[in-house]
N, C-alpha and C positions, 0 to 999 in steps of 0.2 A: 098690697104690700106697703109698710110704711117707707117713707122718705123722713124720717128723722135719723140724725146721728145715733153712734151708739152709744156717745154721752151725753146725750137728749134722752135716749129710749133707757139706760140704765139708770135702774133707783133700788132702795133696800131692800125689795126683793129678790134681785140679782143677786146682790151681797148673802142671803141667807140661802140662798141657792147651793154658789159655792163652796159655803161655809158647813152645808148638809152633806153635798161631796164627800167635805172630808171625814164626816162623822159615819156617812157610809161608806168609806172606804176603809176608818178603823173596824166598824164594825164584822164586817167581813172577813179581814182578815187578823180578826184578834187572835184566833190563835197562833200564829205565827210573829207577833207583838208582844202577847203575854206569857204563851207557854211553853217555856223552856225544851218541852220533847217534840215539836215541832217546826220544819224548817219547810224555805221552799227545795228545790234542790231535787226531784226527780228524772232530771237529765245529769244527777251527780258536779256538772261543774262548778254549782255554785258552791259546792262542801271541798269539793277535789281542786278548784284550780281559784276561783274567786275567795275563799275563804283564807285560804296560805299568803295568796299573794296582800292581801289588805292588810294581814295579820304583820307580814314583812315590812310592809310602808309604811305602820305604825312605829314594830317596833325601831327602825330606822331613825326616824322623825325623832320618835324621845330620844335618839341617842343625837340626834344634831347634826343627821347625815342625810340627806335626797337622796334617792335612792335610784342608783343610775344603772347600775350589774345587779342580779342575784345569782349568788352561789350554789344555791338550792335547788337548782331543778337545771335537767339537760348539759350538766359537768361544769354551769357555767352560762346563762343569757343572758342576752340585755335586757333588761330589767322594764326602765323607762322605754325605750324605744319599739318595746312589746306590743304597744296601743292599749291592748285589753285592762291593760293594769290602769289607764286616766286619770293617773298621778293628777296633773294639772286640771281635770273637771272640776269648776268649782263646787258644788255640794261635796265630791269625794275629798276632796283636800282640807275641807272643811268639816268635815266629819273627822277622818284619821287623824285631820289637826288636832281635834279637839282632843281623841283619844291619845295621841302622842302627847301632849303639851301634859295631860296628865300624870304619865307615862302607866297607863293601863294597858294591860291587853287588849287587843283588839277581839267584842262580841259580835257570836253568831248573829244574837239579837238586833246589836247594831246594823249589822247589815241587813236583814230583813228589814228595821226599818227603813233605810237607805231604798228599798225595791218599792215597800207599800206606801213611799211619800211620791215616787214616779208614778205609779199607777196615779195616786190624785193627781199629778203636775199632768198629766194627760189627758186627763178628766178636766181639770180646769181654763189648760190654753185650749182644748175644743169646744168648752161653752161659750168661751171669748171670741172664738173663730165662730162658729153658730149664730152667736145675735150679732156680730157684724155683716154676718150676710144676710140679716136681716128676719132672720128668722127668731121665732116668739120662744120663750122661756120653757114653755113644755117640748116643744121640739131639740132649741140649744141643748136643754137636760136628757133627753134622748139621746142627742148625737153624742153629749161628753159621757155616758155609764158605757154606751158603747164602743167606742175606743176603748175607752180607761181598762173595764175588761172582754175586750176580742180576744179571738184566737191567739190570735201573736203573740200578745201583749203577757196573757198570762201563760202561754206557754213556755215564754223565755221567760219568767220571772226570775228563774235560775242564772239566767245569763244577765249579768249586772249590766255591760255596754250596750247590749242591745236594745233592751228596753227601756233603758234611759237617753239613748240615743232618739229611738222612736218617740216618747216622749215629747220632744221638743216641734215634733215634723207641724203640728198644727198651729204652733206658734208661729214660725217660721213661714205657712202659707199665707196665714191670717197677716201678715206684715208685708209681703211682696205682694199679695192681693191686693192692699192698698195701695201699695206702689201705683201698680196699675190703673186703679181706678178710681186715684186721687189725682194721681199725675203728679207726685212727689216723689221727687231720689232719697229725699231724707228717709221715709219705710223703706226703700230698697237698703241704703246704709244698715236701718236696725234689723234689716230681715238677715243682712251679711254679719253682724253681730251677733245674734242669735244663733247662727246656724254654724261660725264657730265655737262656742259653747258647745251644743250639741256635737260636734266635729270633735271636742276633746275629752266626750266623754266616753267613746274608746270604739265607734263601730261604724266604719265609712261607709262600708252597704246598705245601709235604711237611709243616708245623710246622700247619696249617691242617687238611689232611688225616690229622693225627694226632690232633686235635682230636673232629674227626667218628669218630676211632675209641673214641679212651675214651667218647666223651656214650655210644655204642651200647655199649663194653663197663658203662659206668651201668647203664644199661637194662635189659641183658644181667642184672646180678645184682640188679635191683632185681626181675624178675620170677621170677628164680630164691626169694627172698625172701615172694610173695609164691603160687612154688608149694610154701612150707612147707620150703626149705632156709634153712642158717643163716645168710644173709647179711645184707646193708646193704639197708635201706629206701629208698626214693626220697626221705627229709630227706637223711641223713647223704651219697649221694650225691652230692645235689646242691651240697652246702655242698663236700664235695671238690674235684667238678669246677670250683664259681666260685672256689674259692683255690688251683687250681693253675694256672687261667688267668688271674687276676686277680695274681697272683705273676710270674707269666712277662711279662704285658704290662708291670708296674712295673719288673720288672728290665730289661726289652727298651728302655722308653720316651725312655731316651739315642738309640736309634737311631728308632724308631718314630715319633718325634714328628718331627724333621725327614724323616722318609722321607714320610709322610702330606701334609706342605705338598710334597714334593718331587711325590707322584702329583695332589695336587691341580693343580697348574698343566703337567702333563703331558699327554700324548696315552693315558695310562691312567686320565686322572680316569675314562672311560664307555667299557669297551672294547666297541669293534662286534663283533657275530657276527661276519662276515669276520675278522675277525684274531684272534678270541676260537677259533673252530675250526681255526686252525693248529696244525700236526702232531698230530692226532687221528689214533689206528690205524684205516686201513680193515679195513673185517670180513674183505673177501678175506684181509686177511696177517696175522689170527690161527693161522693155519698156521704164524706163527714163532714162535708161543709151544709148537712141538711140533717141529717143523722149524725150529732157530731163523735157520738162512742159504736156507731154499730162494729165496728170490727174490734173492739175492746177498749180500757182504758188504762193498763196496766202491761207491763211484760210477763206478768203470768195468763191474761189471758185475750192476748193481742194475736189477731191473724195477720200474718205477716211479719216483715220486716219493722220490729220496734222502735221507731223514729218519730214519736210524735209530738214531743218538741219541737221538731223541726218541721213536721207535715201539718200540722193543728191549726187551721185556720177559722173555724168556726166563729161568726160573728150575732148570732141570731136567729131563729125563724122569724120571729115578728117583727124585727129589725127589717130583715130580709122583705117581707112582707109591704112594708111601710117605705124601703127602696124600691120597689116595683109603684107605688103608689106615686114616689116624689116624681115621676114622670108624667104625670099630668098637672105640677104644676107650671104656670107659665109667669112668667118665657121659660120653654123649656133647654134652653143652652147648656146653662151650666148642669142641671141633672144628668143631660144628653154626656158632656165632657165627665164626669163621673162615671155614667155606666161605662162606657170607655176608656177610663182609667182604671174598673174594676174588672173587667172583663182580660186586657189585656195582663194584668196582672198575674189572673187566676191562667192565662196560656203557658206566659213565663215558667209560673208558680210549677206547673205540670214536668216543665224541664222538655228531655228527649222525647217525652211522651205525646206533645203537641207538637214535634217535628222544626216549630218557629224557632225555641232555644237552641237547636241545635245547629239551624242554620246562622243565625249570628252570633253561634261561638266563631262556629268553622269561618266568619269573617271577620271576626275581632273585633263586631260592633257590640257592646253595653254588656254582655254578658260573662267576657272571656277572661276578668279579672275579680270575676269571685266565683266563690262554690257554692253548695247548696241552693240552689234555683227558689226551692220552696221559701226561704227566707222574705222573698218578694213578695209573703202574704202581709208582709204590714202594710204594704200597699193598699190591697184588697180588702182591709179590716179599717184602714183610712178612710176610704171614697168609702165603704161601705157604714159607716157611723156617720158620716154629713149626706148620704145618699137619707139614711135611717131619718135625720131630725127633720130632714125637708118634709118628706111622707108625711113625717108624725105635725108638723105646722101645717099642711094643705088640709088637712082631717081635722085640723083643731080650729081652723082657720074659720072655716063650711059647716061645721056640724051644725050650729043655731041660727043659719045664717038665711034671715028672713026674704030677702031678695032669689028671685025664681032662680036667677045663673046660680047663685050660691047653691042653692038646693039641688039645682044638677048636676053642678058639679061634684057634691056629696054625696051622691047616688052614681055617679058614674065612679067615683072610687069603693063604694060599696059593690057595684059590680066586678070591679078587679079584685077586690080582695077575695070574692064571693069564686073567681077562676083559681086564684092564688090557693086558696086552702082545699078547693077542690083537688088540684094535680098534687095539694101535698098529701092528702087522705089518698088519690089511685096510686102515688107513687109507695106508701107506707105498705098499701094491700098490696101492691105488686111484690115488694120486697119480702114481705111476710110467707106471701104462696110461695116464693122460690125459697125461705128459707126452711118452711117445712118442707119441701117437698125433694131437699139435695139429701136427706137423711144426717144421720149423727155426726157429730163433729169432734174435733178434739179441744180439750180448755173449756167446754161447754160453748162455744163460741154462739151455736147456733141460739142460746138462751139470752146470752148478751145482747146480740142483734135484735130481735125481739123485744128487748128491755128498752133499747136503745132508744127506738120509735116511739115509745110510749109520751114521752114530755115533751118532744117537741108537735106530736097529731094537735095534744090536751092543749098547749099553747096559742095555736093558732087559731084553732076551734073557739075559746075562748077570747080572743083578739076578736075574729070575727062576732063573735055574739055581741061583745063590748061594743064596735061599731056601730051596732043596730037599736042596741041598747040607749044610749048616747045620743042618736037622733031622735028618740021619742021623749027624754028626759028633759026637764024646766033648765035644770043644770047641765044640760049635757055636755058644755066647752068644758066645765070645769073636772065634771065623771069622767073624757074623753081624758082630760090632760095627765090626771093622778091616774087612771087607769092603765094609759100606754107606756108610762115613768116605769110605772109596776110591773108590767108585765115584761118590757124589755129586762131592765133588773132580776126578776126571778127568773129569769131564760136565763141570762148570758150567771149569774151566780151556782145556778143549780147547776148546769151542764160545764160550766169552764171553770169555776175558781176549785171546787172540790178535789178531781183529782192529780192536781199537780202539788197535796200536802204532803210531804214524808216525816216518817217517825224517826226520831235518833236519839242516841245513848249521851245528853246534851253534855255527860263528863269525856267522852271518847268517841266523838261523832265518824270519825276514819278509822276507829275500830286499829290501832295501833300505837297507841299509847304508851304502854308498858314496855313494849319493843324496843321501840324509839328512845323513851328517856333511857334506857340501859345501853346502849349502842353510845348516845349523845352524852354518856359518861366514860367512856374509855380513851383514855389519851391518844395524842397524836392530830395528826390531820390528813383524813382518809375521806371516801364518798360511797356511800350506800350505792348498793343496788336494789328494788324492788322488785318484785313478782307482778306484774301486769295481770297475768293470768287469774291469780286470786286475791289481790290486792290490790284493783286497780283502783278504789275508791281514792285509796291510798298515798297513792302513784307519786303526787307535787308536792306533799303536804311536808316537806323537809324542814322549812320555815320556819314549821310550830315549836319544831323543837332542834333547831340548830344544826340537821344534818346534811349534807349538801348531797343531794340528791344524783347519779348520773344519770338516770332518764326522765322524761316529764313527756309529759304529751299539750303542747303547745302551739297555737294557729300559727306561728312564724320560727319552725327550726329551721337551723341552720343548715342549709345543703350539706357542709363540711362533715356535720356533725351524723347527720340522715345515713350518707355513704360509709363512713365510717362504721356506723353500728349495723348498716345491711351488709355486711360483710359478714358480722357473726353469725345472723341469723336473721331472714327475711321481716320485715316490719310490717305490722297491720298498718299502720299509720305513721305517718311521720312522728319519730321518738316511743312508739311503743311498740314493744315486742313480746308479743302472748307465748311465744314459745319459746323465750330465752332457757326456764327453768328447766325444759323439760329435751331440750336435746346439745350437742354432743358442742355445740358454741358456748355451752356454759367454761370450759374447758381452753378457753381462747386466752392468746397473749394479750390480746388486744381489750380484754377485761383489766388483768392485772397494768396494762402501760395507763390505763384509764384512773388509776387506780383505785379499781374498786378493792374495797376492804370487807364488808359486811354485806350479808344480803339476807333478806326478808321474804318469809313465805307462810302461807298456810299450808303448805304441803311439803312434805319432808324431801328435798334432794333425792335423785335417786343415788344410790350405792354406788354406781357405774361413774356417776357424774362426779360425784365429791371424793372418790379415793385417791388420798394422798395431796388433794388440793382444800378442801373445805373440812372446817373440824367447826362442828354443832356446840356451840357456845349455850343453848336454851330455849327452853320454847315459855313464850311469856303472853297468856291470855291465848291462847291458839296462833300465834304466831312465832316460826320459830327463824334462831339467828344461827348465822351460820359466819364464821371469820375465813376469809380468804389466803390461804399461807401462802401464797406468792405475789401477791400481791404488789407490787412496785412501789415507792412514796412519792409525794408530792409534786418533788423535785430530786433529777439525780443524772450525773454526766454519763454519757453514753456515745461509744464510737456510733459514726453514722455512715454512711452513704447519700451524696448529694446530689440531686436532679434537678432539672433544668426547671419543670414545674409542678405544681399539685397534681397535674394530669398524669405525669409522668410515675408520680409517688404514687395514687390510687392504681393504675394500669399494675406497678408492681405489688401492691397488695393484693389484687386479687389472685394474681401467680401464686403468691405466696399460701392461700386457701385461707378457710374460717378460721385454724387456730393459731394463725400465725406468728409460727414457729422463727424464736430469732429475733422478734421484736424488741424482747426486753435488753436483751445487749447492744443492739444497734440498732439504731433508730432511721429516718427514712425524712431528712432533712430538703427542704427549697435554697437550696443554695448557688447560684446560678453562676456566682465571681468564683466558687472554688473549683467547679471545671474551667473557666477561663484561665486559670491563673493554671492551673494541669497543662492546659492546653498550650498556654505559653512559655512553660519550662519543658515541653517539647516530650511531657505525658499524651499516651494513645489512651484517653477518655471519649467516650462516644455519650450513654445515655444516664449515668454516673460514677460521682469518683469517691474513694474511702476517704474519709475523715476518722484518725486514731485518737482520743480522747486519753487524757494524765488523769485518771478517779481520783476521786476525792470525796471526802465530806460535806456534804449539802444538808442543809436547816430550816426547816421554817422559823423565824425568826417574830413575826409579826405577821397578821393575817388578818383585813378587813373585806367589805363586802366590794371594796374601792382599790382595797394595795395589798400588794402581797412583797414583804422583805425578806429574801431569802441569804443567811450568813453561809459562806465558802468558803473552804479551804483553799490559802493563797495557790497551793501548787496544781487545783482543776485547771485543766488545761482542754479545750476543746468545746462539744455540743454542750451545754447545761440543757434537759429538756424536764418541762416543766407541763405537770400536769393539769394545764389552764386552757381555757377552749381561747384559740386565735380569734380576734375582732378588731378591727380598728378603731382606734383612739385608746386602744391600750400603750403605753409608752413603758421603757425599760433602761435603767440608771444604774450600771455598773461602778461602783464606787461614786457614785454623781456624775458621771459621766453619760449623756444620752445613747444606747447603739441600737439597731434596726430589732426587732423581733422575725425571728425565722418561722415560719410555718413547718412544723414538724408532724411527724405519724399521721397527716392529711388532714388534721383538725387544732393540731396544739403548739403550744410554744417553746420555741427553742430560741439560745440566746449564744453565740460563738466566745467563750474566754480565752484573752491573750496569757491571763495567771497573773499571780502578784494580787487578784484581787479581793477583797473581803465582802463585801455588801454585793447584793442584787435585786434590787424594788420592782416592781410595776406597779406602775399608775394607771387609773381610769380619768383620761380628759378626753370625751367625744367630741370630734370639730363640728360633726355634725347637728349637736345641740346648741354649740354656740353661735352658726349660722342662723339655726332657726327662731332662734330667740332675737337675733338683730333684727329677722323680718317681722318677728309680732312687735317686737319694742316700736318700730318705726311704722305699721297699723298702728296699732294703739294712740301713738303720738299724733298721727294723721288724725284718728276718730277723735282724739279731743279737742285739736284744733278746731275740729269741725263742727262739732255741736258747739265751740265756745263761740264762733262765730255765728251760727242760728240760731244761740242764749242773746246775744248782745244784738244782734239783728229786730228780736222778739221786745226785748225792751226798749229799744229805740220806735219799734212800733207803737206800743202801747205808751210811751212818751210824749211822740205826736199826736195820739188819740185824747190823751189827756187835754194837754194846750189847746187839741181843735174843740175838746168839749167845752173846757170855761169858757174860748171865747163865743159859742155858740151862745152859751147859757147869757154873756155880759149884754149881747146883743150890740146892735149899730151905736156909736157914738156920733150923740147930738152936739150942735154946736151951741154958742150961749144965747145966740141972738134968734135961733129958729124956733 
């Protein structure tokens, strides 16, 4: 193994390396580059939730507004504080910038490119991580196509945070691995740099579990240290690892700090096991991590539960292959810490199913604050692409390699491989007999499985021949090198990038178009309702075309908001409800206080449900509209009923049942002074008291995505309740006047008028954002102080270097007389 730097060992073949990366990463995925009817987006959120929301931050931006609320989705979110949206990632801000500052729409296209420039930025910080650990240019190219495309990586391609997020994890190792094994704080700094980057571009779970992987590569060399190799102690360690994460959360804390109030008052403050074991790999379909389609590749014709987005770990056969090989090279430590990093991954990955997840939910160690277990394949798809290029540099290493150990040692990895491809041929025949032999299946399934085996037997078979192949050739290092490039590439291309392309109408990709602009032209200001059931493509896309959306399905709703809508009718998920349309809660007050006005369906209302409340405005492209006639507005004063807390007000809605009856005249206000003040003029008030409101005339007046000014009639007298979802850092200006905002109907705002008044504003100022941005202003200031004094440190070095070298060159001064 060489002892040269890796800017000793880098020259222009490096440079064309990377530079081929990227030409094959356009290549691959040009159709999603150049051809307008294709996108990624087969788990839908890239078209449904990623596409609306960039579309939003665009058009925001040209209008010369940050984008801190959106109106559009869930009656009302926080916008910023959502994470997923990564406002502040720099590539995305930079991107939207550019399309704001234009003031274009924001393209499908764009964003595909935004996905296919992470797949390279993946591919290229692991060929950087690769030859610093010293491993040779055929193996780094190895380890970086397999990252760049694993399981993970292109399975979330649809998921814009995720996979940009993972993106960065190799960078981020490669920099605290120096730390270590420089014994410099300065890469623990840049590794704390990098990794809030990564931190803000919008997916704490892979930046979490990258966490968990340095503390163990800590460990990893602190006991290397302490069996007598040159390494880092458990101090120096430790001080690394707390200023690379204490760096990262400083610089992240712009966004962290409102994301933290945003989970707090979510349906993720306490995730339940039930939702916390969604899409976990069952153990049966670890078979796709070797067969990686035998159960299908499609929801037409998938056995099981269709989650493979989220289940999809597949990194390789020959990959796989060449990890089993890197363990024979030595020292074998750090391979050893890899398969053990990979192994444990793939437990997690399993969820309930390996029994370990479930015992450190149930203890609230590392797993109890996210969901989807399987996500922790980027892990697996990580160690298992630097496990890949080690393999492939011990095999490129030995192939020509004239000395007898070399030659045995290339013979004893021809013998592992020679096991390797064997149990993959008895396991392929094993599968096979049992698939003929269950009989017919439904989806054809049993022909799929079948299928399935066929490229990965063909690949390995031919990996092995190339081995054998390669040892008798003049060229074999060089056969070896271009041949293992290749064949990982055609695996992980053929089997992973294919079926995650979808087809779409690139004029009406959400397939509601015509709907929408017709709705988005009727006066007033009102909030759609959508069909989940058959339009859930659909569902967020309110953005596109300016209508404010009341339900969305979003990783951080709002508890307030959750409760309130499982009242009408039970939720699949937080914020979606499959069977709104279709049973007898379409019919709720609690629709109309919301005020939904219009709602959207593929399928016609039944008869039962719209009589006398819904009148069938059109059906536009097979979608039809339908106007709510009771619907309630905006804003409108309302006698109330005051309770001591939101506890109190839900506890009586559910009394009250799904349609609740009553809602729209009195309202169901947090008011806790107007029983005190009962209480003290010597009213018998126990669990609420009436509040009579003077009606009057209420207006939307002005309406941003930031304020809402509502104009009233001086003689309103009482609740003004306002159909705005409750958040804090919302503020409310009564004629200019600051007064408290009420929590009303257990999600919205109410505002108590003395009369006399005319104006009503709220503003959007979160304190929360302006905390967190003091804590990045003051990292940041830190981080420049600190490289300005390791710039000036540096020049004063090479200053004295200088002076010590003239006088070296001047030599001894002679005297005149010697």
């Amino acid at each position: 193994m060489s002892t040269m730097t890796l800017r000793e060992r880098w020259n222009r073949t490096d440079w064309l390396l990377i530079g081929g990366l990227l030409v094959l990463v356009v290549l691959i995925f040009w159709r999603f580059l150049f051809n307008r009817n294709w996108s990624f987006g087969v788990e839908l959120d890239f078209l449904r939730q990623f596409y609306p929301a960039r579309f939003y931050e665009v058009k925001s931006l040209s209008g010369g507004t940050f984008p801190l609320w959106s109106p559009y989705i869930l009656s009302g979110q926080p916008f910023y504080a959502s994470y997923q949206t990564a406002m502040l990632y720099p590539f995305n801000i930079l991107l939207v910038g550019i399309y704001g500052a234009m003031g274009a729409d924001w393209s499908l296209k764009a964003q595909c490119v935004f996905v296919v420039f992470h797949f390279y930025l993946a591919g290229l910080f692991t060929y950087i991580l690769a030859r610093d650990l010293k491993v040779g240019r055929a193996g780094a190219s190895v380890a970086a196509v397999t990252f760049m495309l694993c399981g993970f990586m292109t399975a979330h391609a649809g998921h814009l945070n995720q996979m940009s997020a993972a993106a960065w994890m190799p960078l981020i190792f490669f920099l605290f691995n120096r730390s270590l094994t420089r014994r410099r704080l300065s890469y623990a700094v840049a590794a704390g740099a990098a990794m809030g980057i990564a931190l803000l571009a919008g997916h704490l779970q892979s930046i979490f579990y990258l966490c968990v992987i340095i503390l163990g590569l800590a460990i990893f060399y602190v006991w290397r240290h302490y069996r007598g190799d040159e390494t880092q102690g458990a101090a120096f360690s430790i001080a690394a690892l707390a200023l690379t994460v204490g760096i990262a959360a400083g610089l992240a804390a712009v966004q962290i700090v409102p994301l933290y109030e945003l989970i707090g008052m979510s349906t993720r403050t306490k995730i339940p096991y039930s939702l916390a074991v969604t899409a976990s790999l069952p153990r049966w379909q670890t078979v796709n991590l070797i067969f990686p389609h035998f159960f299908g590749s499609s929801p037409e014709n998938y056995v099981g539960g269709w989650a493979m987005w989220e289940t999809y770990g597949y990194s390789g056969i020959v990959g796989g292959a060449l990890g089993i090989v890197a363990l024979l090279k030595k020292p074998r430590g750090f391979a050893v810490f890899l398969w053990i990093v990979l192994i444990s991954a793939l437990v997690l990955a399993i969820g309930p199913g390996a029994y370990v997840w479930t015992v450190l939910f149930k203890l609230g160690i590392f797993v109890n604050r996210f969901r989807d277990p399987a996500r922790v394949l980027v892990v697996f798809g990580f160690a298992s692409a630097l496990l890949a290029g080690l393999g492939a540099d011990y095999l490129v290493e030995n192939v020509r390699d004239r000395i007898d150990e070399g030659r045995d040692r290339y013979r004893a990895a021809l013998r592992l491989a020679c096991i390797v491809t064997g149990a993959v041929v008895v396991l392929a025949a094993g599968l096979t007999a049992y698939v003929l032999t269950r009989g017919p299946r439904p989806k054809g399934s049993n022909g799929t499985a079948l299928l399935s085996m066929i490229t990965p037997v063909i690949l390995i078979l031919v990996f092995l021949a190339l081995l054998f192949i390669s040892r008798h050739s003049e060229r074999g290092r060089l056969l070896l090198s271009v041949g293992l490039v290749v064949l990982v590439l055609a695996d992980l291309v053929a089997l992973n990038t294919l079926w995650i392309a979808v087809e779409i109408n690139p004029n009406d990709p959400l397939g509601d178009r015509a709907a929408s602009r017709y709705i988005a032209a009727q006066p007033g200001t009102f909030r759609v309702e959508t069909d989940a059931n058959t339009m859930y493509k659909a569902y967020d896309d309110g953005a596109l075309y300016g209508l404010d959306k009341t339900a969305g399905d979003d990783s951080l709703v709002l508890e307030d908001f959750f409760d309130y809508r499982d009242l009408i009718v039970p939720q699949q998920g937080p914020g979606v409800q499959v069977g709104l349309f279709y049973e007898g809660g379409l019919r709720s007050e609690l629709l109309d206080v919301e005020n939904d006005t219009y709602f959207l369906t593929r399928k016609p209302i039944n008869p039962i449900l719209s009589h006398d409340k819904f009148e069938l405005k059109g059906e536009f492209d097979g979608v039809y509209v339908y106007k709510n006639k009771t619907a309630m507005p905006r804003a409108w004063m309302s006698d109330a009923y005051a309770f001591l807390n939101n506890e109190d007000v839900l506890a009586h809605m559910k009394e009250m049942g799904p349609l609740a009856k009553g809602l729209r005249e009195t309202a169901l206000v947090v008011y806790p002074q107007a029983l005190a003040l009962l209480r003290t003029n010597g009213a018998n008030t126990t669990a609420r008291a009436f509040i009579p409101a003077t009606k009057g005339n209420v207006s939307v007046e002005e309406r941003s995505a930031h304020t809402l000014k509502l104009a009233t009639d001086p003689t309103c007298k009482g609740l003004l309740v306002v159909s705005e979802v409750y958040y804090p850092g919302w503020d409310v200006y009564v004629d200019g006047k600051k007064k408290d905002i009420l929590k009303t109907d257990l999600m919205l705002r109410g505002v108590m008028l003395d009369g006399g008044q005319k104006t009503v504003e709220f503003r959007f100022h979160p304190s929360s954002l302006r905390a967190g941005a003091l804590a990045s202003m003051v990292t940041l200031a830190l981080l420049a102080v600190y490289f300005a004094v390791l710039l000036a440190m540096r020049l004063v070095r090479k200053k004295k270097a200088r002076i010590e070298a003239v006088r070296d060159s001047a030599g001894p001064q002679r005297g005149i007389n010697d």
